[in-house]
N, CA, C and O of each residue as an XYZ file, in Angstrom:
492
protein
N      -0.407      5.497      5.814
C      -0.863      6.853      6.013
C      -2.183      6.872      6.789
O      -2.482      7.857      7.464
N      -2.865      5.947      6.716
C      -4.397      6.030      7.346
C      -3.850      5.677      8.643
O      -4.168      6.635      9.348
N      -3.159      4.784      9.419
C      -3.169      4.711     10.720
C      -2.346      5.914     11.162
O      -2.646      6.264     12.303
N      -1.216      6.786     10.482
C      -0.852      7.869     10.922
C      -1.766      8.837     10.888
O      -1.411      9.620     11.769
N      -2.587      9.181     10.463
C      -3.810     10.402     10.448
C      -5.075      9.688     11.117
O      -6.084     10.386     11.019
N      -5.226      8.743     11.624
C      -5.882      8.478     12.837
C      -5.334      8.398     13.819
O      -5.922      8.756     14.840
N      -4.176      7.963     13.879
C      -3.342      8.711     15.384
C      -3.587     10.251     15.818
O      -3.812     10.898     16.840
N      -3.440     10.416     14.674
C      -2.889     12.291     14.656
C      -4.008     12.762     15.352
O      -4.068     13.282     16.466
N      -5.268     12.396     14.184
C      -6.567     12.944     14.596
C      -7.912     12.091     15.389
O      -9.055     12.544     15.346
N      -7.662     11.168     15.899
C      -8.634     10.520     16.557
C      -9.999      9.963     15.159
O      -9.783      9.481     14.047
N     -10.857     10.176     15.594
C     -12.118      9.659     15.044
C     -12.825     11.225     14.141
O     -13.804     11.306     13.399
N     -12.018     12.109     14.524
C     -12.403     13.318     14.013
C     -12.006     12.983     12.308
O     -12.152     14.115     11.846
N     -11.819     12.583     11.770
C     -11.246     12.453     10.092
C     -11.437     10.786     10.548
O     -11.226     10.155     11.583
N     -12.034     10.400      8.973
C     -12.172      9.105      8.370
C     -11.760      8.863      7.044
O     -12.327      9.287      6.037
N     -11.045      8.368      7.074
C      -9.554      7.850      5.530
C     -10.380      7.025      5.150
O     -10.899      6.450      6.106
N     -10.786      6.663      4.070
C     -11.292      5.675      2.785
C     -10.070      5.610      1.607
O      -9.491      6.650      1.295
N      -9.819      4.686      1.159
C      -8.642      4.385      0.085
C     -10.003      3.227     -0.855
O     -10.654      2.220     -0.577
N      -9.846      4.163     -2.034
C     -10.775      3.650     -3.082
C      -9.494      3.764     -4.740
O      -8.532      4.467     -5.051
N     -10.410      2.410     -5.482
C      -9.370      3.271     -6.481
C     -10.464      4.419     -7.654
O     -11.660      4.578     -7.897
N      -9.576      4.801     -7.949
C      -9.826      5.667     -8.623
C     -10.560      5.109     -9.682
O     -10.556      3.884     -9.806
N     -11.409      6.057    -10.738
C     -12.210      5.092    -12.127
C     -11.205      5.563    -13.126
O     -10.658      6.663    -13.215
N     -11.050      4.221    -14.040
C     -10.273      5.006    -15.347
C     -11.256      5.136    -16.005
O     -12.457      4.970    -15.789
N     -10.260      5.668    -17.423
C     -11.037      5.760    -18.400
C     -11.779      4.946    -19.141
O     -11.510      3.759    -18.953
N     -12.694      5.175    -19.986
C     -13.507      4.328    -20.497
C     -12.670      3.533    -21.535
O     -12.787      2.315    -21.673
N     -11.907      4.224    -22.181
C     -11.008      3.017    -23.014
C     -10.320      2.559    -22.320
O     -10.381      1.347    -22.525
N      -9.159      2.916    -21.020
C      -8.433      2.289    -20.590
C      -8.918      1.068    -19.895
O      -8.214      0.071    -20.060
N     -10.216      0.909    -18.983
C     -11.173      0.135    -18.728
C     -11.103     -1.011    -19.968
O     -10.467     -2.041    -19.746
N     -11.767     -0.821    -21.283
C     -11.727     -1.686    -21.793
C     -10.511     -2.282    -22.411
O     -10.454     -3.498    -22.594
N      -9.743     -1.656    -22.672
C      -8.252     -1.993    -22.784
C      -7.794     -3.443    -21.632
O      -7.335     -4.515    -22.029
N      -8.087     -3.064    -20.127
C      -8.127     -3.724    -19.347
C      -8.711     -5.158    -19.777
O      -8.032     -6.131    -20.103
N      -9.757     -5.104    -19.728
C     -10.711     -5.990    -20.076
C     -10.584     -6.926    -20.917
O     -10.845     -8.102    -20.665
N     -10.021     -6.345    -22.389
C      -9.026     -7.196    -23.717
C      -8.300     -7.842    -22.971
O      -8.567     -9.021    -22.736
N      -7.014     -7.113    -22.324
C      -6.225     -7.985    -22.307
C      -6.126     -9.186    -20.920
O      -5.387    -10.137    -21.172
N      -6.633     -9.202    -19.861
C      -7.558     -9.735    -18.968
C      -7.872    -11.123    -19.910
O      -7.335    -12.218    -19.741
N      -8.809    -10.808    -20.868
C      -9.384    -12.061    -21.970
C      -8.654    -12.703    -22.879
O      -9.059    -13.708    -23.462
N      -6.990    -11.919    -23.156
C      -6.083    -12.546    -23.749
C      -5.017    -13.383    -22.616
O      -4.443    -14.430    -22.916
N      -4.906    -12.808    -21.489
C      -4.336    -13.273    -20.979
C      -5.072    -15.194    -20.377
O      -4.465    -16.260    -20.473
N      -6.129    -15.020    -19.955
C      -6.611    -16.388    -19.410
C      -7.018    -16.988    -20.913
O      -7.563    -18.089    -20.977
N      -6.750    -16.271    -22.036
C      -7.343    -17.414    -23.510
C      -6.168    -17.914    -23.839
O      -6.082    -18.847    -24.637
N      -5.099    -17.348    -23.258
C      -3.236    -17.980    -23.505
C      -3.337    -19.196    -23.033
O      -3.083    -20.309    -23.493
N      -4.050    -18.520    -21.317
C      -3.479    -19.675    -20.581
C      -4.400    -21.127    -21.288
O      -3.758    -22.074    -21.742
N      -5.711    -21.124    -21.294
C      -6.913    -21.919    -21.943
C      -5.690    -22.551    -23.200
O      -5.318    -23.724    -23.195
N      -5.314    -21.754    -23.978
C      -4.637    -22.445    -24.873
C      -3.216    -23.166    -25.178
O      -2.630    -23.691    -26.125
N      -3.008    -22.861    -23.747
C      -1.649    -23.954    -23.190
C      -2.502    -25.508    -22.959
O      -2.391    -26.677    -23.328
N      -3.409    -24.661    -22.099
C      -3.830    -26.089    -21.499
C      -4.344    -27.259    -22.376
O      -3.850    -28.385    -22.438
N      -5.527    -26.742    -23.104
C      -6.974    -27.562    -23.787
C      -6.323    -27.438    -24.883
O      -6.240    -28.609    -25.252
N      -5.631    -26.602    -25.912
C      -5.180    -26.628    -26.963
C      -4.099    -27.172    -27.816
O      -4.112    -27.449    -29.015
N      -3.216    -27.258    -26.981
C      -1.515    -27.981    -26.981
C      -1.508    -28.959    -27.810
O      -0.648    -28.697    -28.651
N      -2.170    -30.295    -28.113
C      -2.057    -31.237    -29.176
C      -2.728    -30.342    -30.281
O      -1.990    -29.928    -31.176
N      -3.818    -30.066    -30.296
C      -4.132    -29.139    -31.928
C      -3.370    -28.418    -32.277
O      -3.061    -28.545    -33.462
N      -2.638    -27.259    -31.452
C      -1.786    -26.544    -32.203
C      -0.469    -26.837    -32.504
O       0.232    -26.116    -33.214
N      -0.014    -28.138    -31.858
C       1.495    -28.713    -32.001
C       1.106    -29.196    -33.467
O       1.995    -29.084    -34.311
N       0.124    -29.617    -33.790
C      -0.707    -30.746    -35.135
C      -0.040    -29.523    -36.170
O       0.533    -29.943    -37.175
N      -0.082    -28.423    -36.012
C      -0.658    -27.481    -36.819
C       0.956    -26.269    -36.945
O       1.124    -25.253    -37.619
N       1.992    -27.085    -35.844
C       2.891    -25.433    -36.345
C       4.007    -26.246    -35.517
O       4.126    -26.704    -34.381
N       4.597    -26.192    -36.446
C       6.268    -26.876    -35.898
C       7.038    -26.351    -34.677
O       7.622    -26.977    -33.792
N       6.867    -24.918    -34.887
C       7.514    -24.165    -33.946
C       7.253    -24.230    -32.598
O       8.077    -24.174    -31.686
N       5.574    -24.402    -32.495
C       4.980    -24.976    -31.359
C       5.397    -26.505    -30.486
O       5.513    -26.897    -29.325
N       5.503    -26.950    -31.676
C       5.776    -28.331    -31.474
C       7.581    -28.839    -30.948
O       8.036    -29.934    -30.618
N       8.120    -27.688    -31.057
C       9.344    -28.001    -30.758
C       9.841    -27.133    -29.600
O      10.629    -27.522    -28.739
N       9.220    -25.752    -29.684
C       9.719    -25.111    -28.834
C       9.056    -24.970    -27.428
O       9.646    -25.172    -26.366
N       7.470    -24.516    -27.593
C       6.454    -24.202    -26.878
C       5.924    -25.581    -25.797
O       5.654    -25.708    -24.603
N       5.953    -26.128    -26.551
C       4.938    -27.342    -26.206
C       5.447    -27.962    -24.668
O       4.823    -28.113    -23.618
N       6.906    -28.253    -25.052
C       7.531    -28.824    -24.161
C       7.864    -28.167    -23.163
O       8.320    -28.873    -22.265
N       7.815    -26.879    -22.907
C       7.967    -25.793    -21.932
C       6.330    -25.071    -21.708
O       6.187    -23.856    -21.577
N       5.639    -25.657    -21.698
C       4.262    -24.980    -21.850
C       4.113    -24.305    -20.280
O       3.711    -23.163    -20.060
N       4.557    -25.341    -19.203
C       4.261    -24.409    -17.514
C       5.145    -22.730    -17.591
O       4.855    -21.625    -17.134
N       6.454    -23.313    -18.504
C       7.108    -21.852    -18.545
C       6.446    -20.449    -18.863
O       6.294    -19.338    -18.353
N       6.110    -21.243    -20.141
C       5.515    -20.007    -21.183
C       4.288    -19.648    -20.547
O       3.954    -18.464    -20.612
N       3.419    -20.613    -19.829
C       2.330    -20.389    -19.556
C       2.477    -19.192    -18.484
O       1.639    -18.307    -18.659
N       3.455    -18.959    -17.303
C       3.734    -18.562    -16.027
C       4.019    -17.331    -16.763
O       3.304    -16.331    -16.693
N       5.246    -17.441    -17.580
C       5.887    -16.155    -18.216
C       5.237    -14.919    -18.877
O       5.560    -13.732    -18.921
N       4.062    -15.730    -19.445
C       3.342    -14.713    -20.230
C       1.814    -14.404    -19.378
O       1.119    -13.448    -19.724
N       1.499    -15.089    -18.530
C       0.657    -14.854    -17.705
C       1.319    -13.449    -16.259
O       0.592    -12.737    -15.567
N       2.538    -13.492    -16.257
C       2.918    -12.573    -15.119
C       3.431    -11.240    -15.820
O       3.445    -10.225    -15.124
N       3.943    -11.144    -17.423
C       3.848    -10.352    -18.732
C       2.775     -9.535    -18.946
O       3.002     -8.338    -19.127
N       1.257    -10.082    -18.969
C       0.340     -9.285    -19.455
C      -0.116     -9.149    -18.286
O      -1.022     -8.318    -18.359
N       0.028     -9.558    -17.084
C      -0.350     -8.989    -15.831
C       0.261     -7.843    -15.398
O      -0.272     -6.944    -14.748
N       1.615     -7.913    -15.850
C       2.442     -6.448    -15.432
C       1.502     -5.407    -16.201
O       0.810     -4.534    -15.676
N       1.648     -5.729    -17.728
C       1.030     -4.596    -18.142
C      -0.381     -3.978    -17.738
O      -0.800     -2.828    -17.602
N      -1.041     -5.523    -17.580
C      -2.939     -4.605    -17.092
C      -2.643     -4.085    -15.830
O      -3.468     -3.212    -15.557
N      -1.720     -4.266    -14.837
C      -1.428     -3.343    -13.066
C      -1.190     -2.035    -13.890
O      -1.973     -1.152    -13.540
N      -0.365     -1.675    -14.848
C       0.108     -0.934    -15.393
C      -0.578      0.366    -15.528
O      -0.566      1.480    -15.005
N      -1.256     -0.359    -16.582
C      -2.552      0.179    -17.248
C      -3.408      0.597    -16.123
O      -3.394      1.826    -16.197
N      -4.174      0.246    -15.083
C      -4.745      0.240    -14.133
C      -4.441      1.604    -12.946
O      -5.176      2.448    -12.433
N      -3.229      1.344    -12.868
C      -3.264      2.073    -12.063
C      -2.989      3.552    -12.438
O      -2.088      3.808    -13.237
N      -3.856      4.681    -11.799
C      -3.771      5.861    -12.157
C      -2.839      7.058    -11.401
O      -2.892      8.257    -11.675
N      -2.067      6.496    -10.491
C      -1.296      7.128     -9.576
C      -1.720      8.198     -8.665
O      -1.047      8.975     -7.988
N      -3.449      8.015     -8.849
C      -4.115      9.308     -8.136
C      -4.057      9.210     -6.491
O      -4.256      8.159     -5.883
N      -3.709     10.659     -5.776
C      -3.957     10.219     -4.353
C      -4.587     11.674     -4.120
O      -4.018     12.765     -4.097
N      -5.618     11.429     -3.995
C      -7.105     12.512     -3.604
C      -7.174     12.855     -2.097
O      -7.720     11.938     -1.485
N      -6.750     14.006     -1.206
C      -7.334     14.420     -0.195
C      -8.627     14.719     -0.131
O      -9.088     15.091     -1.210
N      -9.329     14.687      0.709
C     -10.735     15.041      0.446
C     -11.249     15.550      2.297
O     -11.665     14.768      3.152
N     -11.099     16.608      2.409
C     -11.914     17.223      4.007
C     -13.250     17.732      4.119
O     -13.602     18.786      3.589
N     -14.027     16.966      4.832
C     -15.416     17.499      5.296
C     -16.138     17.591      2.985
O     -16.972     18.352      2.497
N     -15.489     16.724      2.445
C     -16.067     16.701      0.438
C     -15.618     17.666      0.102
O     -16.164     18.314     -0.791
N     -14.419     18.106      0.733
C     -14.084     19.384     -0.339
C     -12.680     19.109     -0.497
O     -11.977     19.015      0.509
N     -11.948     18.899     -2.232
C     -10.632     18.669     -2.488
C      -9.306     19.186     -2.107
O      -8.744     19.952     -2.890
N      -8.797     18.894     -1.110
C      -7.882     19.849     -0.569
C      -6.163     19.774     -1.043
O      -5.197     20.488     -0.773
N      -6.326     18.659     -1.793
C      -4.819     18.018     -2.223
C      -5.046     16.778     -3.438
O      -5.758     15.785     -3.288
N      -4.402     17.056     -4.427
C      -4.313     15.903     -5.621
C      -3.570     15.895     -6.008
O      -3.059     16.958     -6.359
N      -2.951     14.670     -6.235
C      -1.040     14.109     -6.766
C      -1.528     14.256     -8.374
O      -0.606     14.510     -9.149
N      -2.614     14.150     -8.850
C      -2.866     14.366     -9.931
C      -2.611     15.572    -10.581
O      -1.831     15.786    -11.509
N      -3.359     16.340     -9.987
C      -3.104     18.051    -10.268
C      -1.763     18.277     -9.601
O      -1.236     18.923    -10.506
N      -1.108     18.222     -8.928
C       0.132     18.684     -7.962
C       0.812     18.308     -8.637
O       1.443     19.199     -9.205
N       1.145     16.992     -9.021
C       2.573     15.675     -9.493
C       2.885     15.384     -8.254
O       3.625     14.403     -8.318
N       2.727     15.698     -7.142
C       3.655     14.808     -5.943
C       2.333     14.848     -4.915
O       1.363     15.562     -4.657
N       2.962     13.590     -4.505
C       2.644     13.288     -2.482
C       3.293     14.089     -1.753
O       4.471     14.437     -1.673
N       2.121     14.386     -1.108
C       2.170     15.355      0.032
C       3.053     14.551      0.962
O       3.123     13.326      0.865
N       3.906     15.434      2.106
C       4.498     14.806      3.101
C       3.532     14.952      4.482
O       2.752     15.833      4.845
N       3.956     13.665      5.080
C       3.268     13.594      6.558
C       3.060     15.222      6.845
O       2.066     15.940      6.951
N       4.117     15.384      6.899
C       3.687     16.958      7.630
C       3.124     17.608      7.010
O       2.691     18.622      7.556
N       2.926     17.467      6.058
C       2.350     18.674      5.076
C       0.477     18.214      4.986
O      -0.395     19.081      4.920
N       0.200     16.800      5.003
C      -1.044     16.284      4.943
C      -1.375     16.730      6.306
O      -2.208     17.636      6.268
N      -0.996     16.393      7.547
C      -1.315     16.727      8.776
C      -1.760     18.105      9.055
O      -2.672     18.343      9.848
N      -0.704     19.592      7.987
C      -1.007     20.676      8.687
C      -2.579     20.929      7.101
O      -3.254     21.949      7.241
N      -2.810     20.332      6.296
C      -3.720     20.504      5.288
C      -5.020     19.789      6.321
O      -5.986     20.513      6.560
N      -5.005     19.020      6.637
C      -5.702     18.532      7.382
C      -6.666     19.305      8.777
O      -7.893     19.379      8.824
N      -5.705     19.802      9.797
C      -5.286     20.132     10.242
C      -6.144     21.712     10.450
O      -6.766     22.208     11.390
N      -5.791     22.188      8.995
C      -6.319     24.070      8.273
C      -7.947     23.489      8.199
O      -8.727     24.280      8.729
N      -8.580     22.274      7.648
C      -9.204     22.369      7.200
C     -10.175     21.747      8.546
O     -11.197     21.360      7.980
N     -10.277     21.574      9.491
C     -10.867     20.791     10.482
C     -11.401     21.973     11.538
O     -12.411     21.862     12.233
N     -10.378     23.295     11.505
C     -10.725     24.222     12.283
C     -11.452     25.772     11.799
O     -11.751     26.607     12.653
């Protein structure tokens, strides 16, 4: 979308793509699981003889598949923190004044429809 609305409009409009801030819990939500996810991985790696010592199940099932589990559950809690993360917001913004939000709206605007919003607001 940014190289189509610099076609459109030359140097007259400047597109910035930022993300959006979440919320303060969802932020830390982030953050948890971020710290569970690389303390998994830490505990595939550095941990694997102590906890095989310590739990059968480990020791039979886990242990021996540890690159699996390690990959599996590392690309698992990664789905979820993108998840979490992302806020689906897409903010128009002309000359600082809000002219379009998928937030408030529910939908993306179409090319044509950003172009003639654009467009209203330039002249």
């Amino acid at each position: 979308m940014q190289q189509a609305i610099f076609n459109q409009f030359d140097e007259r409009v400047e597109v910035m793509g930022m993300p959006y801030p979440l919320g303060e819990g969802k932020e830390k939500l982030v953050q948890l699981l971020t710290i569970i996810q690389y303390g998994f991985i830490a505990g595939l790696i550095f941990f694997d003889k102590q906890i095989s010592e310590m739990n059968n199940f480990w020791r039979t099932n886990i242990s021996p598949s540890r690159l699996k589990y390690g990959f599996l559950g590392y690309i698992a809690i990664n789905f979820i923190i993108t998840q979490l993360s992302s806020s689906g917001a897409f903010e128009i913004f002309v000359n600082d004044q809000l002219v379009h939000s998928k937030i408030n709206s529910g939908q993306m605007p179409t090319m044509d429809t950003l172009f003639r919003i654009v467009r209203e607001r330039l002249q």
